[in-house]
N, C-alpha and C positions, 0 to 999 in steps of 0.2 A: 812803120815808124815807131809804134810802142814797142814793139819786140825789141826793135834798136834798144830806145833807151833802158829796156829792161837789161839788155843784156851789159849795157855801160855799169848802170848800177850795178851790177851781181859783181864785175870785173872788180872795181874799187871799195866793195866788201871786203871782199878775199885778200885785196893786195891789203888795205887797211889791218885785218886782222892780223895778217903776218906780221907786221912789224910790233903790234899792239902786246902779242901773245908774251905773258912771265906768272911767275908761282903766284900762287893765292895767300893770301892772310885773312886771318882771320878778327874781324874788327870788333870790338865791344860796346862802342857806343853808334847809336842810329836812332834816328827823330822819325823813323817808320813805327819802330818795335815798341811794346810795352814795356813801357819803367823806360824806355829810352834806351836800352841796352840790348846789343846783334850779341846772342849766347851760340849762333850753331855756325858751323865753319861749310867751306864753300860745299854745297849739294849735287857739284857734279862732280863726273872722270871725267879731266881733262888729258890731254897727252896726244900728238902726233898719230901714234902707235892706233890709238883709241877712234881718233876721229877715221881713220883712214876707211874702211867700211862707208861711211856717212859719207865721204867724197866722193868715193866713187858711185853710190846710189845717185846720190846730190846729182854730181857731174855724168852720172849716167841719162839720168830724165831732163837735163838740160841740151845732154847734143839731142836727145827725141826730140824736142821741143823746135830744136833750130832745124833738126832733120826735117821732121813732119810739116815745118812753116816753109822751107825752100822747094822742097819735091810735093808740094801741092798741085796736083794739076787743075784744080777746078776754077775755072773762071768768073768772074762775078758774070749779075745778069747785064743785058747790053740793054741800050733803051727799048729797044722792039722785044727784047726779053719780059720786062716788067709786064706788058698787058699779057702775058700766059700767067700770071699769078695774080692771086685776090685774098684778102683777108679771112676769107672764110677756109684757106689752107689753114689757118693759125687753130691750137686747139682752145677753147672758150677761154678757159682759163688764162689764157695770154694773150687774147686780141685785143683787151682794151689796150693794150702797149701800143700798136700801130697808129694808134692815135693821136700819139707822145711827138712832139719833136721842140726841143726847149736847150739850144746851147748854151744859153746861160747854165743850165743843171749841169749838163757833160761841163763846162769848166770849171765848177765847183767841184764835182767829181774827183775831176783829174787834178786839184788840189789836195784833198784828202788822200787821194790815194801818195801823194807823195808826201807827205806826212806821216804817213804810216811809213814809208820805205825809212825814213829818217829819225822815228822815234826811239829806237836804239843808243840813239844818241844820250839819250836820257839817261840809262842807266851809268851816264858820268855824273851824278845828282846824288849817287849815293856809294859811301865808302868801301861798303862791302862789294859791290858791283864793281866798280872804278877799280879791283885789284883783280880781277879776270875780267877787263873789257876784250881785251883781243879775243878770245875765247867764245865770250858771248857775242860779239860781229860774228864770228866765225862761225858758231849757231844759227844766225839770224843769217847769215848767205847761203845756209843748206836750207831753210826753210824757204826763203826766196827763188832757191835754184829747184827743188821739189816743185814750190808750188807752179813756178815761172812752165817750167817741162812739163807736169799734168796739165796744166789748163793750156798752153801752145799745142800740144800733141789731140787733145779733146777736140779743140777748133778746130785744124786740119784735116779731122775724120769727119765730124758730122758736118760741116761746111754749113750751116743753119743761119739763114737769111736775118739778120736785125729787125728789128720791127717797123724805122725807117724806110727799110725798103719797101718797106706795103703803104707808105703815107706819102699819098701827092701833093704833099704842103713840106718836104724833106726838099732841098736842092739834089738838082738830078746829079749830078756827079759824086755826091756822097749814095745817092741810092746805087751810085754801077759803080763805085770805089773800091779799092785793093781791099779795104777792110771791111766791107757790107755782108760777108760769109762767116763773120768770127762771132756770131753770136753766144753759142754754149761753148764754156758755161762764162759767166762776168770773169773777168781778168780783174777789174777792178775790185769788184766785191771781197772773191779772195785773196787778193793779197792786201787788202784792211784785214780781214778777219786774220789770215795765217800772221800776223804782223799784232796785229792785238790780243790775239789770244799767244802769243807767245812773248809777250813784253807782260800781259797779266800773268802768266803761269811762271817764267823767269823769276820775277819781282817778287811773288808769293813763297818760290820756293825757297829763295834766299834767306826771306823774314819769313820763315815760319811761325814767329809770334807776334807776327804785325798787327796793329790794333782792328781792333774791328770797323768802325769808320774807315779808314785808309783799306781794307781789305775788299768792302761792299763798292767803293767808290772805284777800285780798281778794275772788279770785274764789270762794274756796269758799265763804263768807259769802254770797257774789252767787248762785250756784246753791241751795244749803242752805236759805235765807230763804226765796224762795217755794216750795220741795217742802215743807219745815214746813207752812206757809200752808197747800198745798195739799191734805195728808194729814189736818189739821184738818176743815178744809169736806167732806172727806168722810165722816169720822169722830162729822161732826155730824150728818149727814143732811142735808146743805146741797147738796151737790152729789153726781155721780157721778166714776169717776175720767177719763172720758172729757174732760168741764168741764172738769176741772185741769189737765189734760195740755196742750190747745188754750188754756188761760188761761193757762199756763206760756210754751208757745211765743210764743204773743202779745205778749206783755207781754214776756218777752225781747225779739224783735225791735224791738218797738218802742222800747225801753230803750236798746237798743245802736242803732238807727240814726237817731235823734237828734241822738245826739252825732257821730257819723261823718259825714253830712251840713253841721255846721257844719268839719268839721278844716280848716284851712288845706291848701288844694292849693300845692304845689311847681313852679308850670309847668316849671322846669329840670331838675324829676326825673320829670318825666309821661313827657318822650320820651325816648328812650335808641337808638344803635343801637351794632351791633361787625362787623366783618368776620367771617369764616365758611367753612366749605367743607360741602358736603353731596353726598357720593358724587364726590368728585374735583371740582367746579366749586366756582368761587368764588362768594360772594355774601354780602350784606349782610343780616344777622339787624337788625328792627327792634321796636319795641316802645313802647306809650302807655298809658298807667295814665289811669283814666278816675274 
């Protein structure tokens, strides 16, 4: 059922962005930036032409994702399954999880995480932003569709029992349930983080001279958001802390190299060189940023 609605959302990304997508301007005044004034014009390539590569990565780790979630052959445990397994399968480090079972947390959870799918919406709040929103949707559904297809395809392989499944205080039908194998890595975790660290990295790159308060508070937000997330899903019985940690990093990097991938390269700032001297000779220090 998550998978459904993840793939709902990814769908009306993409369609959103399409319509959304026109040139950029460049804006001068912003209540982000210092003196109150946006001096640097938009910091990516945008273009069709450009994105196309990123779509098909995108949409390449998206059909894995729905591939590896339908050609799963592994069956949850049945109830006469559960007594062949015991907590002490778990490695130390993650058994106190088993112990977890609190759906109130899983519904908190799974409110944040839809918040994060939605916080894109944000960058209508600021003018520089608001003149390539389609664009940055359009970013934000390859980072979702990345992240959606590594963590559905991870699942599928290692089939890793939820920590529920090992607690006789779980109702039995969520222990032998469609989704009791999808433990590694959190679904949730990573798409907060791929979702925060790419609404902090978007929003900084924009205002590159964003004040320093509005900068400190954005990334803590951006860190803070998915360890919430994450400390939930384990609190629920949902995941282990090992999940989150690997969901965590995931979904960061993926977050943040999204956007890095589109910045505008500088070819007249790639190469650099200076004269030098190393142990008495002369010689030429050079240097290419790649």
């Amino acid at each position: 059922m998550q998978s459904k609605k993840q793939l709902i959302t990814l769908f009306f990304f993409f369609l959103f962005a399409s319509a959304m997508t026109q040139d950029t301007l460049t804006i001068q005044k912003c209540w982000l930036c210092k003196n109150n004034r946006h001096t640097v014009a938009t910091p990516y390539t945008y273009g069709w032409k450009h994105e196309t590569p990123y779509l098909i990565l995108s949409g390449g780790l998206l059909m894995s994702g729905m591939v590896s979630y339908f050609a799963n052959p592994i069956e949850p445990y049945t109830i006469a399954g559960l007594d062949t397994i015991s907590r002490s399968d778990v490695i130390p480090f993650d058994r106190g999880a088993t112990y977890y079972w609190d759906p109130g947390s899983g519904r908190a959870s799974d409110i944040l995480l839809a918040g994060s799918v939605m916080a894109p919406l944000l960058f209508l709040t600021t003018k520089s932003t608001r003149q390539d929103f389609g664009w940055i949707i359009l970013m934000a559904g390859e980072v979702m569709s990345i992240n959606y297809g590594l963590n559905t395809t991870v699942k599928n392989i290692t089939n890793r029992p939820r920590p529920y499944v090992y607690n006789p205080d779980a109702p039995l039908d969520e222990r032998t349930g469609p989704g009791s194998l999808a433990s590694f890595y959190s679904g949730h975790s990573s798409t907060a983080a791929a979702m925060s660290f790419f609404m902090a990295t978007v929003l900084t790159q924009y205002h590159p001279d964003m004040k320093t308060g509005w900068k400190i508070t954005v990334w803590a937000v951006a860190a803070a958001y998915p360890a919430v997330t994450g400390y939930l899903r384990v609190a629920s019985g949902q995941h282990y802390p090992t999940d989150v940690i690997v969901g965590y990093a995931a979904g960061a990097l993926t977050g943040w190299l999204v956007p890095f991938l589109h910045k505008k390269k500088n070819k007249k700032d790639r190469f650099s060189y200076a004269p030098t001297t190393i142990y008495g000779h002369a010689g030429v220090y050079l240097s290419y940023k790649f």
